[in-house]
C-alpha angles and dihedrals in degrees: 000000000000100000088056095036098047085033095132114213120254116271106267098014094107101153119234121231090224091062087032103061101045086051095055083046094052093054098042095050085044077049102051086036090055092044090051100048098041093061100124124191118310088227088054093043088041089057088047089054105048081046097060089049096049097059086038081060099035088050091040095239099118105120090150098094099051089052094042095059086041093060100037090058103040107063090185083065094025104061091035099061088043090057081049100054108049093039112042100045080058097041112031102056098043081052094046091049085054102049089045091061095049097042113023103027093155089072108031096097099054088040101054090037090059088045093056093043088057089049097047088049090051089053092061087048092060084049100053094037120030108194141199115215123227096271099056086062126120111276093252096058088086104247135116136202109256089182097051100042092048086033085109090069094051150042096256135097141205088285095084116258096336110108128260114300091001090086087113092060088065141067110232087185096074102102105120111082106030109226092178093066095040094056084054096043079054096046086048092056097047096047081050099048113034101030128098100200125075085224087064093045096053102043077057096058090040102048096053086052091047100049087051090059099041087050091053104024087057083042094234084123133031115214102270078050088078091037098063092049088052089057096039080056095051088051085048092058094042088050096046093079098048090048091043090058091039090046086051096043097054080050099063096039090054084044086055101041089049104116109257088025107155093359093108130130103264120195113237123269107258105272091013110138116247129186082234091053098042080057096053109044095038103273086284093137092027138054112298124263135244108244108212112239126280107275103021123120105273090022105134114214111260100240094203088064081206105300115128124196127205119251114285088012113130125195116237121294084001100156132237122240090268091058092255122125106254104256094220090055090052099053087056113051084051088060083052091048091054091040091054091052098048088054093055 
């Protein structure tokens, strides 16, 4: 968890909320698409549900019922965890994704992108097992709808947490995995993680708990239910780091295959030749000019006239590099001079 939690972002890959949004769009309509198509039969999601009850009871590990009883006749709990239920999943992760990119932009991008692997698994879950929650059950199996029978005091049906008359546009066979626990496991570990308050940490450790109890207390999830969520969560978070690498990797070959990809003007390495610098400084690191001929328009006087010396050889009164005459040609021009007159 900690190498995809505390992954930085790349210098310079700051994402941009005009490319982000239209992406988390684009994954929450494939989300409530896929929802909608993968329904299934109520007989066949009935069946799944009575299943999963039957190995919660069989493994003593069935608290719904008792919740369920808690919540149904306590209207101070009752009406409370239904509120909960249709609104947070909703509000709290669309808040945490924000303050993540304000405040801990380094690891949005690892973050959100574990967050949209678990859905998307999730997602295969409702297609393979349809399942009924607790609430759909036969009247016998011992459970009552919170939701219907508090649907008075807010803006939901009998059609889970959808809105009145809008009950067609869910699948209320989407029970296994609970989403709605694995969001808040994600939201937990990110307030816990990421947050600097107590305040913050806590409200990590205590979201997560809360959302476990509404889901069962208002009988939407059974138990393994959560469970599962719990598990779908932890694939998510193995498969972040390899999509990651293969998302990155897609980039920079689209990056290379773009057209004038690598075709850009480039400055010289330092003390690289160059055909400039070989003009400027007398072809001296380039390929050597043609002079134009003696007496043509451009042509430059050749200072030598001519004449060559030998290496180390200086002409007469030629000065050093201090601007003194060299001892040594002095002294000779002075021995020509002698010998000139004797010969005379």
């Amino acid at each position: 968890m900690d190498a995809v939690a505390r992954r930085p972002a790349a210098a310079g890959s700051r994402l941009r909320w005009w490319t982000e949004l239209p992406l988390l769009a684009l994954v929450y309509a494939a989300y409530s698409a896929g929802r909608l198509v993968a329904r299934g039969d109520a007989h066949t999601a009935a069946g799944h549900g009575r299943t999963i009850l039957r190995w919660e009871e069989l493994l003593r590990l069935d608290p719904e019922r008792a919740l369920n009883r808690l919540f149904t006749a306590m209207p101070a709990l009752g009406v409370p965890a239904d509120f909960a239920y249709a609104s947070l999943h909703y509000l709290v992760t669309p808040l945490v994704l924000v303050w993540l990119w304000n405040r801990r932009p380094g690891h949005y991008r690892a973050l959100r992108t574990w967050l949209m692997l678990a859905t998307l698994i999730g997602l295969v879950g409702f297609t393979l097992l349809p399942t009924a929650p607790p609430r759909l059950l036969e009247t016998g199996s011992g459970f009552a709808d919170t939701m219907a029978q508090f649907s008075s005091y807010g803006w939901w049906g009998e059609d889970a947490s959808a809105p009145r008359g809008l009950g067609g546009m869910t699948n209320q066979f989407a029970a296994m995995p609970s989403l709605h626990v694995g969001w808040a496991l994600w939201c937990g570990v990110v307030l816990w993680r990421h947050g600097r308050s107590r305040l913050t940490r806590a409200l990590g450790v205590a979201y997560p708990l809360l959302i476990v109890l509404v889901v069962m207390g208002t009988a939407n999830h059974y138990l393994l239910d959560a469970l599962a969520g719990t598990a779908v969560m932890g694939l998510g978070l193995l498969l972040t780091r390899p999509a990651l690498r293969l998302a990155d990797g897609v980039r920079g070959r689209f990056r290379a295959a773009r057209p004038g990809a690598g075709t850009g003007t480039h400055a010289p390495a330092a003390g690289a030749d160059t055909p400039a610098a070989g003009a400027e400084n007398g072809s001296l690191a380039g390929a050597p000019r043609d002079l134009p001929a003696a007496g043509t328009p451009g042509a430059h006087a050749n200072v030598s006239g001519g004449c060559q010396t030998s290496a180390g050889e200086r002409f007469p009164r030629q000065p050093t590099r201090r601007g003194r005459p060299a001892a040594g040609a002095a002294a000779a021009a002075a021995a020509d001079d002698g010998a000139a007159t004797a010969a005379r």
